[in-house]
C-alpha positions in Angstrom: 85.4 -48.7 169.8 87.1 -49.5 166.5 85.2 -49.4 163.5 85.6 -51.3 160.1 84.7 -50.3 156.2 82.7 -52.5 154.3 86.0 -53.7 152.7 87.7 -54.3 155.5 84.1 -56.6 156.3 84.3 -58.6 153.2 87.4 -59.5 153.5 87.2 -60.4 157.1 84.4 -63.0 155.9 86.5 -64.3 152.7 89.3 -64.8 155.5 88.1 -66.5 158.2 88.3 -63.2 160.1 91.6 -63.1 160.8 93.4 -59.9 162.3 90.3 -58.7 163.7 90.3 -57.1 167.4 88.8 -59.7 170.2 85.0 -58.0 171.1 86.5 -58.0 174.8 89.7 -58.0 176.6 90.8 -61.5 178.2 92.6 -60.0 180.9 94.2 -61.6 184.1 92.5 -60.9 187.8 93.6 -58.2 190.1 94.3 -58.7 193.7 90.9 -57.5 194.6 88.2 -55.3 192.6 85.0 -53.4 194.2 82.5 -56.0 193.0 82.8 -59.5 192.3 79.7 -61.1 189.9 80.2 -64.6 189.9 78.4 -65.7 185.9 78.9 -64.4 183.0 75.5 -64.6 181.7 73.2 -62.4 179.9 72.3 -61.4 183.7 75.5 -61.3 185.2 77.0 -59.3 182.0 73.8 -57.1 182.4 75.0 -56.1 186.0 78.2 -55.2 185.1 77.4 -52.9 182.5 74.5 -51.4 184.4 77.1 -50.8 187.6 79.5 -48.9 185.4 77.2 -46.8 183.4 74.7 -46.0 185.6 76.7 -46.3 189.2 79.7 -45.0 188.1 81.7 -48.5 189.3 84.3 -49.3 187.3 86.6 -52.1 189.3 84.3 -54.6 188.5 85.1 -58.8 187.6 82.5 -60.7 186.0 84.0 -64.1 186.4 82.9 -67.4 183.9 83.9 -70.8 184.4 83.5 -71.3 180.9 83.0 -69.0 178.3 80.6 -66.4 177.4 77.3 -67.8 175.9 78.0 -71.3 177.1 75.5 -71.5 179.6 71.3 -70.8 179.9 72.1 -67.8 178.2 72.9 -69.8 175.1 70.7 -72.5 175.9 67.2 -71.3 175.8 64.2 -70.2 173.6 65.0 -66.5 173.1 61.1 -65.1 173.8 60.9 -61.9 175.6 57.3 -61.0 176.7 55.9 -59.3 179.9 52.4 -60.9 180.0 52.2 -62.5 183.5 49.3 -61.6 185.4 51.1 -60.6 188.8 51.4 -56.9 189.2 55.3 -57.4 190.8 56.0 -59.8 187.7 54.2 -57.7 185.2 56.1 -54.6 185.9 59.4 -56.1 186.4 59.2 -57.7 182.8 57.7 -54.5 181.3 60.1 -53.1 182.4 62.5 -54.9 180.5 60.6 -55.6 177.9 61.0 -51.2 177.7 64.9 -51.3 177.7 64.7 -54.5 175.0 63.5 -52.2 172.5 66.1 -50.2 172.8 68.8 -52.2 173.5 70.7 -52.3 170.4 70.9 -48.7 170.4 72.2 -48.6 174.0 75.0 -51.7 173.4 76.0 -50.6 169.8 75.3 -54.0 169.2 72.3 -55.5 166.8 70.8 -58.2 170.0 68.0 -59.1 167.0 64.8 -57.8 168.9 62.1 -58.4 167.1 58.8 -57.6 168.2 56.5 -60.0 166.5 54.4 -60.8 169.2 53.7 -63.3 171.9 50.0 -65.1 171.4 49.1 -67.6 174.6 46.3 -69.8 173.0 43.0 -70.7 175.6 41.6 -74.1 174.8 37.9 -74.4 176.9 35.9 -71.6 178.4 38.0 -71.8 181.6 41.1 -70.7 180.0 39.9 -67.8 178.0 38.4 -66.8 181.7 41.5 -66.8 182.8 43.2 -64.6 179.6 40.9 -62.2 180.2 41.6 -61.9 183.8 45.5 -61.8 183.1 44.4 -59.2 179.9 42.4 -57.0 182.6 45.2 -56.8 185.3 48.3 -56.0 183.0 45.6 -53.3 181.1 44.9 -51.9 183.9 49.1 -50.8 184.6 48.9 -49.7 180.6 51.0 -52.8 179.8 49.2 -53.9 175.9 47.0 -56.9 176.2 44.8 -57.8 174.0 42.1 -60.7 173.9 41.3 -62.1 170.7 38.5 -64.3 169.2 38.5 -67.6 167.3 38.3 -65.8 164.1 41.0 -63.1 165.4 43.4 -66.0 166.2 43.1 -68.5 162.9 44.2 -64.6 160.8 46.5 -64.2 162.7 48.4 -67.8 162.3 46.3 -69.6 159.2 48.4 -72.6 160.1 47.0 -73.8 163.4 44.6 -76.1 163.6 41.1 -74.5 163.8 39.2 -77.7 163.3 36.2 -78.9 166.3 37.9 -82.0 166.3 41.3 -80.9 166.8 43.0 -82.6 169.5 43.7 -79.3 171.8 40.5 -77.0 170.3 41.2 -73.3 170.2 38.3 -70.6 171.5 40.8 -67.6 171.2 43.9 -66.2 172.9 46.0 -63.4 174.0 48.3 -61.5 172.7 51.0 -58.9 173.5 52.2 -57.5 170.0 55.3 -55.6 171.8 56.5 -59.4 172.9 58.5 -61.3 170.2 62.0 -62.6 170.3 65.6 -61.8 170.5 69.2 -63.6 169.5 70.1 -65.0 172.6 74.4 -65.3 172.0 74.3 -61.6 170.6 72.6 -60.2 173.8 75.7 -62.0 176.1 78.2 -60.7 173.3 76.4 -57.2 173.3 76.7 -56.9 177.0 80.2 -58.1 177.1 81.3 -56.0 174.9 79.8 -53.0 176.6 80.8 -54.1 179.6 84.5 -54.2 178.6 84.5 -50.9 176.9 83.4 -49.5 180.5 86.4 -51.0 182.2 84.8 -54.3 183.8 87.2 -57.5 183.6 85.4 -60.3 181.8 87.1 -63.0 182.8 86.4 -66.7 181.4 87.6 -69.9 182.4 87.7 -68.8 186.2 85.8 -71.1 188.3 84.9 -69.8 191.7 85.7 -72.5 194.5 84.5 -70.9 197.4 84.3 -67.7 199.1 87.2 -65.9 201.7 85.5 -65.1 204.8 86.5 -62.5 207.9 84.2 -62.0 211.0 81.2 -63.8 209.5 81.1 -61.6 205.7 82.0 -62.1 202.9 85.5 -60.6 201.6 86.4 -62.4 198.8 86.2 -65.4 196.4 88.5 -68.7 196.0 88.8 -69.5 192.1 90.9 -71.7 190.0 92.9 -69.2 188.6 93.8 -68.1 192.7 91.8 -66.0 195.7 90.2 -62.4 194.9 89.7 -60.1 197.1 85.9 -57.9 196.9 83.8 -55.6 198.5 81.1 -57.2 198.0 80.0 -60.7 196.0 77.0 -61.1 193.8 75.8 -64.7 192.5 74.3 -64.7 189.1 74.9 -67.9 188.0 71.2 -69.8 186.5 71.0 -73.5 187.4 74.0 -73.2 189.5 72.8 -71.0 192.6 72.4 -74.1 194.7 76.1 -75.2 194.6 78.1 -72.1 194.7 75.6 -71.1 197.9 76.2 -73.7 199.5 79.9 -72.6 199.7 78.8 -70.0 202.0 76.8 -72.0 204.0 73.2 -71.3 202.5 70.7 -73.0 201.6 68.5 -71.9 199.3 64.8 -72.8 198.4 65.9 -73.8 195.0 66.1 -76.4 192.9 67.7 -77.2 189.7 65.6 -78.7 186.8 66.5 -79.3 183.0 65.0 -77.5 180.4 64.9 -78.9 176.8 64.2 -77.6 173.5 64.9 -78.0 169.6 64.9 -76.6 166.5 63.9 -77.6 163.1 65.4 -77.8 159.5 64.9 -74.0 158.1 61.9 -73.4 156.2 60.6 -70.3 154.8 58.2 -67.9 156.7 55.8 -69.5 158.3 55.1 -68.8 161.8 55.4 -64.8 162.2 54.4 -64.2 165.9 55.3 -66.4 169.2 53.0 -68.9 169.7 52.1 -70.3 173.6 49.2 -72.2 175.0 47.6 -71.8 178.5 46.8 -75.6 179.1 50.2 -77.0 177.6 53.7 -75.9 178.0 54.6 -75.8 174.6 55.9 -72.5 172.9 56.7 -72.4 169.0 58.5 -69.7 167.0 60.3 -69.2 164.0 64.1 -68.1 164.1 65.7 -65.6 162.1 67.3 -68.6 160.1 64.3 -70.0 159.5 64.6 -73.1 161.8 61.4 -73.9 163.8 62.0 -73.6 167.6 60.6 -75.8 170.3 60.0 -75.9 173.7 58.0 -77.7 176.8 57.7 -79.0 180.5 61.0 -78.9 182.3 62.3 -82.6 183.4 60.8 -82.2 186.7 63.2 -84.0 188.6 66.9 -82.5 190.2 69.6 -82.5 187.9 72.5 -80.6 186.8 72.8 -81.8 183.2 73.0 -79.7 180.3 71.1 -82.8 178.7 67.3 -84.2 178.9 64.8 -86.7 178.5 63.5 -87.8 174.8 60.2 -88.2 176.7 60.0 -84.7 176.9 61.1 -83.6 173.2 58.8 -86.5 172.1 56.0 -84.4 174.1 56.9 -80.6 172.6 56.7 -82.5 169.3 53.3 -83.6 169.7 51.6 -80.8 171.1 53.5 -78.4 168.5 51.8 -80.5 165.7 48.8 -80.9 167.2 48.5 -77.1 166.9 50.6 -76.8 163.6 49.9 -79.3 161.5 52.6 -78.4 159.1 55.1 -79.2 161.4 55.1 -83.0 161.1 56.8 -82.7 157.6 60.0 -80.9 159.1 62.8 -82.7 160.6 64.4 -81.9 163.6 68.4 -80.8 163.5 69.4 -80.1 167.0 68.2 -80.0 170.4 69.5 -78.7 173.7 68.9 -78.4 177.4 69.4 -75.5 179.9 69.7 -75.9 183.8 67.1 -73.9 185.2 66.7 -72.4 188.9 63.6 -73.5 190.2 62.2 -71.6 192.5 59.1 -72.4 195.2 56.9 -70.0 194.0 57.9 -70.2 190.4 59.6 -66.5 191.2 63.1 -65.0 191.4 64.8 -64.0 193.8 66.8 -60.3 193.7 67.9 -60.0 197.3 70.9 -59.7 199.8 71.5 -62.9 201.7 71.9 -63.9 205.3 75.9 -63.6 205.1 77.0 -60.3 205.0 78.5 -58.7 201.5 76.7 -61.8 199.2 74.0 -60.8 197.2 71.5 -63.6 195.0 70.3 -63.1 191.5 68.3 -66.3 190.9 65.6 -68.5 190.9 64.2 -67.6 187.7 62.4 -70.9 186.2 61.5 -70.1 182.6 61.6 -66.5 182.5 65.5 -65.8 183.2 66.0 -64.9 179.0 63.3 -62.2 178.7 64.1 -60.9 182.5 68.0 -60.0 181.6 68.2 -56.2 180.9 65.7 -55.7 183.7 67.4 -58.2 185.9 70.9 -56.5 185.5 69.5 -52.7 186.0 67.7 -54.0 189.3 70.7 -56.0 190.6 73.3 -53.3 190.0 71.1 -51.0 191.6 71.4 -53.6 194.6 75.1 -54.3 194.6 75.9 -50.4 194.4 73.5 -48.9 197.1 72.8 -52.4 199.3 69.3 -51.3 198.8 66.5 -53.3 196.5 65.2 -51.7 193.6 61.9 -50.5 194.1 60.7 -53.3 191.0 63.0 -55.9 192.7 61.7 -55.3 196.1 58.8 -58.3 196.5 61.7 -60.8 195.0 63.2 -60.7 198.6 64.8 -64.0 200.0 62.9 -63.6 202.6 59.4 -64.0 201.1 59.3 -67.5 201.8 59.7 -67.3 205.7 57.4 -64.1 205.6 54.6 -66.0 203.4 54.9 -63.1 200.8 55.3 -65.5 197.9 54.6 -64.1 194.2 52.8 -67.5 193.1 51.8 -66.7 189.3 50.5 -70.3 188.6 48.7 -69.7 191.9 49.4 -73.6 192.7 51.3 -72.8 196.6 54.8 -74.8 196.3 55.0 -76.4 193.4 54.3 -79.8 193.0 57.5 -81.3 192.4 59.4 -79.1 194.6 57.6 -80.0 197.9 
């Protein structure tokens, strides 16, 4: 991998980079490669490196309809924590949030980890039961957990509001000090790069139109840039799982929901750890440019769009100043919306399908972003032995016909989705 002096750097910047090597090849398809992986997201790119360094397959496509980045990768909050209370989800996230903190080692690329922490707030009696239940079962498979007190919480971030008559009072919270955040574009460029440097073709602005079928498998993939011939056919594609599925045939027990968020004016340090609440979904952090970051509820209702409600950023708003004060002086710059997989049990879905050679990476709600090393290790494992991951194993697409769901809200189907 070519490197540059610090001269050759500055005047890179002073020139708009110009003459500088592409971070990836744009080649043009082959007739036909060992493994197809339709998304080039974080989780898609994951795969493909994870197939060629640790399985030894090379002739590999990772095929965008866009371009790298432009999708949920690129369109999300950027927390990485492994603090759910489910043994199957707790140890597939700790298990990524293990290869996050080494990941810009392993990519030669600087993904921005920073482990700053991840605090869920409880607000009544009921929800610091439940913290301390969720503490108790992720202590008890050594992942760190720790439960804090009022007094713990208000050091930790002065600028919540620790008030009696605050509007959502806090009694103490959670935290995981090995969560925090990462850059979510760098960890898509990281990977592609990677990627690349094994041999795998990353290849954008290739929309897959359908799939080339022979005595009921899968042997191939229609696209707009002509038909590809694979040996087998993973989907990794977010929001999108429904509709390229469905080109196969399957249904799946998905559905697609928008996910907004925004970001504030930059400000100096003020917010130093993640912060999350157990009664409200709202999530706050502070990005490496200073800019206050957002988020809430999903839309709730089917859609496609890379766009949202106002309804729902006017809600994030409120709750985020209701617990940070502060945060009513800052205006906000930019917002944006991701298409998120919805799954029925609020779990993903790592699993070989009913049609023979097509594999599903999907169905991950709001945890697809923190899941992606973890996701790619499990999934290559999957598309280079045809056997699940022993972490990947209860994220069958079966569960749902078996009754084995992984329901972390413990709520059944969700709500909306019935």
């Amino acid at each position: 991998m070519k490197r540059y002096s610090a001269l050759a750097l500055l005047k890179a910047g002073l020139n708009g980079q110009r003459g500088w090597d592409r971070a990836w090849r744009d080649p043009e398809p082959k007739k036909s490669y060992d493994v197809i992986i339709v998304g080039g997201g974080g989780h898609g790119l994951s795969t493909a490196y994870y197939l060629a360094k640790v399985h030894g397959i090379r002739n590999i496509a990772v095929l965008e309809k866009g371009w790298i980045g432009g999708g949920n990768t690129g369109r999300n909050t950027t927390i990485v924590r492994s603090n759910y209370r489910q043994k199957p989800l707790h140890d597939l996230f700790d298990f990524a949030l293990n290869l996050w903190e080494g990941m810009s080692d392993e990519l030669n690329y600087n993904v921005m980890f920073s482990p700053r922490g991840a605090l869920f707030l409880g607000h009544s009696d009921s929800d610091m039961t439940m913290l301390a239940q969720r503490g108790d079962a992720l202590r008890c498979d050594g992942i760190d957990a720790e439960l804090l007190t009022r007094d713990q919480v208000h050091k930790l971030v002065p600028l919540l509001d620790m008030s009696r008559s605050a509007r959502f009072p806090i009694h103490g919270g959670l935290t995981q000090r090995r969560g925090g955040t990462a850059r979510h574009d760098a960890v898509a460029w990281g990977y592609a790069r990677a990627a690349d440097a094994l041999g795998v073709d990353v290849i954008q602005k290739c929309e897959v139109t359908g799939f080339t079928m022979a005595s009921g498998r899968v042997t191939g993939v229609e696209t707009s840039r002509g038909s590809i011939g694979a040996g087998r056919v993973g989907i990794c594609v977010a929001g999108n799982s429904g509709p390229v599925a469905a080109m196969a045939g399957l249904k799946l027990p998905i559905e697609a929901q928008t996910l907004q968020a925004f970001v504030t004016e930059p400000v100096k340090p003020m917010i130093d750890t993640v912060i999350m609440s157990q009664s409200l979904h709202c999530y706050i952090s502070q990005s490496d440019k200073g800019g206050i970051v957002l988020g809430g509820d999903p839309d709730q209702f089917p859609s496609y769009a890379q766009r949202g409600l106002p309804a729902r950023i006017e809600k994030a708003a409120a709750e985020a100043i209701a617990l940070v004060p502060a945060l009513s002086r800052l205006r906000m710059v930019r917002c944006w919306s991701g298409t998120t997989d919805m799954s029925f049990d609020g779990s993903p879905i790592i699993s070989a399908l009913p049609v023979e050679n097509l594999y599903l990476n999907g169905g991950w709600c709001y945890g697809g972003f923190k899941a992606t090393p973890a996701s790619g290790w499990c999934y290559a494992h999957l598309l280079a032995t045809g056997e699940s991951h022993t972490l990947a194993a209860p994220f069958a697409f079966d569960r749902f016909a078996q009754g084995a769901t992984i329901d972390e809200a413990g709520v059944g189907v969700m709500p909306q989705l019935r």
